[in-house]
C-alpha positions as CSV (number, residue, x, y, z in Angstrom):
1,X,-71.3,44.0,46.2
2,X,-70.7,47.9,46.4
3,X,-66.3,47.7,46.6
4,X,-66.9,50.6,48.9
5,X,-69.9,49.6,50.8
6,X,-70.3,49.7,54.4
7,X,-71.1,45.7,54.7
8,X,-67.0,45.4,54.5
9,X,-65.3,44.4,57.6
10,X,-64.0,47.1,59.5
11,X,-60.5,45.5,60.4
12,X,-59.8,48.5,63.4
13,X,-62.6,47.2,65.2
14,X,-60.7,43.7,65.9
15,X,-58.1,42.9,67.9
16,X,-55.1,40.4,67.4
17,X,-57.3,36.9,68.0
18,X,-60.1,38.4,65.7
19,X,-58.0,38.8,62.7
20,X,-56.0,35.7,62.9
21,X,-59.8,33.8,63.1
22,X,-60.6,35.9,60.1
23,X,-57.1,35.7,57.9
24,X,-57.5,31.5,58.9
25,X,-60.5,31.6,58.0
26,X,-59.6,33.0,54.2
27,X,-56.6,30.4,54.0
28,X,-54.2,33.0,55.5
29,X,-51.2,32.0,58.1
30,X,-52.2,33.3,61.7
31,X,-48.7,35.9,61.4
32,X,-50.8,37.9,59.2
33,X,-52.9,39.1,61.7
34,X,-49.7,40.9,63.5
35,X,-48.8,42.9,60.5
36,X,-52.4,43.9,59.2
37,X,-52.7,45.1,63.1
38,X,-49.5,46.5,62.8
39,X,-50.4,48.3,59.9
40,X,-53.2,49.7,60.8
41,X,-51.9,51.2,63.9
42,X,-49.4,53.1,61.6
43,X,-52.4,55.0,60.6
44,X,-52.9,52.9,56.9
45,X,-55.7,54.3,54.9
46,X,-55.4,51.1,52.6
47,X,-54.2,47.7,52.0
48,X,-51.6,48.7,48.8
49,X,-49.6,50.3,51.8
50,X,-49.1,46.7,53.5
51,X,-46.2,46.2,51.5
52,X,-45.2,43.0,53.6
53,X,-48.4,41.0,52.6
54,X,-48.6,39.0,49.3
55,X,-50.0,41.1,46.3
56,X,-53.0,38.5,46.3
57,X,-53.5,38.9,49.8
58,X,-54.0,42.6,49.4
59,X,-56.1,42.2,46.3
60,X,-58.7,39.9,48.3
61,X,-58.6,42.0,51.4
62,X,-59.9,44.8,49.4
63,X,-63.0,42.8,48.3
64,X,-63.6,41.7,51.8
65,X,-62.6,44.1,54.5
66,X,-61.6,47.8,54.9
67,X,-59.2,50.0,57.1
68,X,-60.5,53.4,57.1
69,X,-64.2,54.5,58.4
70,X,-63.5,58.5,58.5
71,X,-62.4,61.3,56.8
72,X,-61.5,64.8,57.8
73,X,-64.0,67.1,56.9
74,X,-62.9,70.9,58.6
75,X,-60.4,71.4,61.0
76,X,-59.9,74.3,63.1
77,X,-56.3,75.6,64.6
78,X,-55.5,77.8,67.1
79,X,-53.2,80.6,66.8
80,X,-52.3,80.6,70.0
81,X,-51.4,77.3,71.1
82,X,-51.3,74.8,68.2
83,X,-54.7,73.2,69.5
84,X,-56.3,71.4,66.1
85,X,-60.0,70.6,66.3
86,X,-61.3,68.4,63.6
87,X,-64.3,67.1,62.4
88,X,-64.8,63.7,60.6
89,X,-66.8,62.4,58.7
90,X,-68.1,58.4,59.1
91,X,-69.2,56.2,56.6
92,X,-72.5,57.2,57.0
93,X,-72.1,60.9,56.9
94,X,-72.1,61.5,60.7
95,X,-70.2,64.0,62.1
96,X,-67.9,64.2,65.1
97,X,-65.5,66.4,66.5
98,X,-62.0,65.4,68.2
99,X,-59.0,68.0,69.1
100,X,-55.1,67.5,69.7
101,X,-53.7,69.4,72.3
102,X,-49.9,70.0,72.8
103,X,-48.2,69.3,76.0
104,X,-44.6,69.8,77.5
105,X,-45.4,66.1,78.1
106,X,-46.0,65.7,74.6
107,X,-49.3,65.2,72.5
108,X,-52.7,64.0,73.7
109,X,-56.2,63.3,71.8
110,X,-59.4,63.8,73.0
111,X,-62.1,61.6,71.5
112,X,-65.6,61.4,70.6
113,X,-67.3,58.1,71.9
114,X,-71.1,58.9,70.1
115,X,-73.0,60.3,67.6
116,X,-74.4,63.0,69.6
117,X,-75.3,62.1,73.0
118,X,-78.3,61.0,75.5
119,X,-77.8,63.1,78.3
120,X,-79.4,66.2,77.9
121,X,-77.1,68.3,79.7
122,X,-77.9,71.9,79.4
123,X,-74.3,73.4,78.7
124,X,-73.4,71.1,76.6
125,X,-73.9,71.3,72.7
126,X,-73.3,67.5,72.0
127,X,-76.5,67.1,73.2
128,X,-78.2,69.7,70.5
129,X,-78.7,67.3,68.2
130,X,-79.9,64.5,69.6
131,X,-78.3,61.3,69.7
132,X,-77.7,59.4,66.9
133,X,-75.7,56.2,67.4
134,X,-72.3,54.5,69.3
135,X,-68.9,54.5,67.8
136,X,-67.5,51.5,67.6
137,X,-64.2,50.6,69.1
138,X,-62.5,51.1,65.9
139,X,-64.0,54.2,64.8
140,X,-62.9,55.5,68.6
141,X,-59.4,54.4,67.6
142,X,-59.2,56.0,64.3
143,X,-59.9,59.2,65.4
144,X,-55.9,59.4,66.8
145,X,-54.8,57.5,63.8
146,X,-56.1,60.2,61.4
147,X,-55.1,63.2,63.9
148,X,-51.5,61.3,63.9
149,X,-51.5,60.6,59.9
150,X,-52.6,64.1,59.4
151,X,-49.6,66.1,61.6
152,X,-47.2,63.4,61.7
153,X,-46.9,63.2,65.5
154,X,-47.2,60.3,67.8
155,X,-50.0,60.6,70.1
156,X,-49.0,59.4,73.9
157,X,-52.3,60.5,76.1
158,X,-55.8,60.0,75.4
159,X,-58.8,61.3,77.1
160,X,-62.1,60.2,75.8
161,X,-64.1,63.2,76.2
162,X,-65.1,64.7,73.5
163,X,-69.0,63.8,71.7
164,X,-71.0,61.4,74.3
165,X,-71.1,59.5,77.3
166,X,-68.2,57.1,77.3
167,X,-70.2,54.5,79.7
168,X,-73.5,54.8,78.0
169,X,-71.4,52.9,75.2
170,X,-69.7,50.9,77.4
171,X,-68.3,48.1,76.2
172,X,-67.2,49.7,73.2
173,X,-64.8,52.4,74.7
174,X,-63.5,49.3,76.6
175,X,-62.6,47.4,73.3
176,X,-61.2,50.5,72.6
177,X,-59.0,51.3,75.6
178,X,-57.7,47.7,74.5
179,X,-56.7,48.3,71.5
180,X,-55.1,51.4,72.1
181,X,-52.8,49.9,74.9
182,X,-52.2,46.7,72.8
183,X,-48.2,46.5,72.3
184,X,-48.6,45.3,68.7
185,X,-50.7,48.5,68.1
186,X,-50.7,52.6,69.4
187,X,-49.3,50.4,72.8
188,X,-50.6,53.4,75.1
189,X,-50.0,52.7,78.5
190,X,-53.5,52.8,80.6
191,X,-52.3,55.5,83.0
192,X,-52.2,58.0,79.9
193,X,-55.6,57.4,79.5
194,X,-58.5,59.2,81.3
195,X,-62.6,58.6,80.6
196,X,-64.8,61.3,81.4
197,X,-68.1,60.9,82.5
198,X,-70.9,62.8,83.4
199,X,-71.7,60.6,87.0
200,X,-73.5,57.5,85.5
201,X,-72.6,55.4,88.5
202,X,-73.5,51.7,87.9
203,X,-70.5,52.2,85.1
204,X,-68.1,53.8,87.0
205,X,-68.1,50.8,89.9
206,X,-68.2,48.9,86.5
207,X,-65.1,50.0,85.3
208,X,-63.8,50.1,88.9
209,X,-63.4,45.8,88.0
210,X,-61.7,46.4,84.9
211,X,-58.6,45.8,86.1
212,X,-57.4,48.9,84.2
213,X,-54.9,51.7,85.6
214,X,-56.9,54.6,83.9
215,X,-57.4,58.2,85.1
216,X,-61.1,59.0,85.7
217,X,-62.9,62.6,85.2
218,X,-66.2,63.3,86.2
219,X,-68.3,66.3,85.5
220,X,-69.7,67.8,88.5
221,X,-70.8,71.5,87.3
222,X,-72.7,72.4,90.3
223,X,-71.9,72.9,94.1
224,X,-75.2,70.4,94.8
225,X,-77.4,68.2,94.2
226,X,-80.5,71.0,93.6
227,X,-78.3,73.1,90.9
228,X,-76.9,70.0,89.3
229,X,-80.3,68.9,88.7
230,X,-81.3,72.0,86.7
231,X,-78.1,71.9,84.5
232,X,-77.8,67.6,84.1
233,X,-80.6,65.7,83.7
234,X,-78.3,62.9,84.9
235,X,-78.1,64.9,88.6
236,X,-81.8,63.7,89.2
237,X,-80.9,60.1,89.3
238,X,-77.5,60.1,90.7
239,X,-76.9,62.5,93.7
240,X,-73.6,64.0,94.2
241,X,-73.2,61.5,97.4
242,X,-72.8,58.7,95.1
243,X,-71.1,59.7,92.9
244,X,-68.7,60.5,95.7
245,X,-69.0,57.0,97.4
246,X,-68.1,55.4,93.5
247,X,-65.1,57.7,93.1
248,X,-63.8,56.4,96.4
249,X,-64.3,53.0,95.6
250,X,-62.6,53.4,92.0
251,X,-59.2,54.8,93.8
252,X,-59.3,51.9,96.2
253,X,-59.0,49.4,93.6
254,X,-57.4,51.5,90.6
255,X,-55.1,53.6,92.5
256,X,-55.7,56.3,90.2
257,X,-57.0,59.6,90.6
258,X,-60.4,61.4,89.8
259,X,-60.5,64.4,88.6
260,X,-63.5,66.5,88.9
């Protein structure tokens, strides 16, 4: 087995229940699971910084498992307001692009939710590419831990819109709006969060049912239907009307606000 190899188990893609089953399952006490989590929502790269689990414990979770999927590979500041861009780099070599932005409310991340991205939207150069693949929940997540571990600042709002379509990988952003608002972990609350979307409505009335408080932005780009068409692929399939009719029905059972 390559020690380094990509067949490891990516312990920020599981929550809480997941790695109690899998510390049980390696003869481990279910508490474990609370301080690996723990420890990887402090932004470890590594299991030698667990310094509360047993020296053979760390040993064997190195040959089975592994806690960090991304590297940064540039990053770009701004002289004027302290805005970082980076880019990271997956285990496969992929590329994608998140940026910290400074608030008087304090620090929020925006973050990539694909390799590239299927909707063909003319303005837009995630699209240039070509899509490549879905993040998983845990690669999602680790964008903020690096962004935290590299500038030492606790990240409070998140807005996944950065690289992709957040519902065209669906169920992944929602593992990872999980995770981030677990209390054992980043514990942000779901009204700092806000997913972006470019009007694919089947997921917004989807995520209407969540059951989440989380802020929703769409982008609209056009004044109608006939210009949105030319600029969004998207716009041919969803009209403006229903995307409309979906925001309203998101409020009524959110609460929350759509931004547009």
């Amino acid at each position: 087995m390559d020690p380094d190899g990509p067949e490891k188990i990516y312990l920020p893609d599981l929550n809480i229940s997941e790695l109690e089953e899998f510390l049980t399952g390696i003869g481990q006490k279910k508490f474990r699971a609370k301080q690996v989590f723990s420890w990887i929502a402090r932004g470890a790269v590594g299991f030698d910084e667990m310094t509360d689990l047993p020296l053979s414990l760390r040993e064997e979770l190195k040959l089975l498992a592994r806690v960090s999927g991304l590297k940064v590979r540039k990053k770009f500041e701004s002289a004027i307001d302290g805005t970082v861009k980076y880019l990271f780099e997956l285990d496969d070599g992929n590329i994608i692009e998140s940026v910290l932005m400074e608030y008087i409310h304090g620090y929020t991340a925006c973050v990539s939710s694909q390799v590239g991205c299927k909707m063909g939207c003319s303005f837009c150069a995630s699209t240039i590419a070509g899509f490549r693949r879905n993040l998983t929940a845990g690669e999602i997540l680790e964008q903020i831990l690096a962004i935290q571990r590299d500038r030492g600042v606790k990240v409070g709002n998140v807005v996944v819109m950065g690289i992709g379509e957040p519902f065209d990988n669906y169920d992944n952003v929602i593992r990872f709006l999980r995770l981030a608002n677990s209390h054992d972990g980043l514990n942000i609350g779901y009204r700092h969060m806000t997913v972006s979307t470019c009007g694919l409505v089947p997921g917004m009335l989807r995520f209407a049912d969540e059951g989440f408080q989380v802020n929703l932005a769409i982008s609209l780009h056009a004044p109608n239907d006939r210009i949105r068409a030319k600029l969004m692929p998207v716009g041919r399939k969803y009209r403006i009307d229903k995307i409309i009719e979906a925001s309203k029905i998101y409020t009524e059972k959110t609460n929350r606000r759509i931004m547009f």
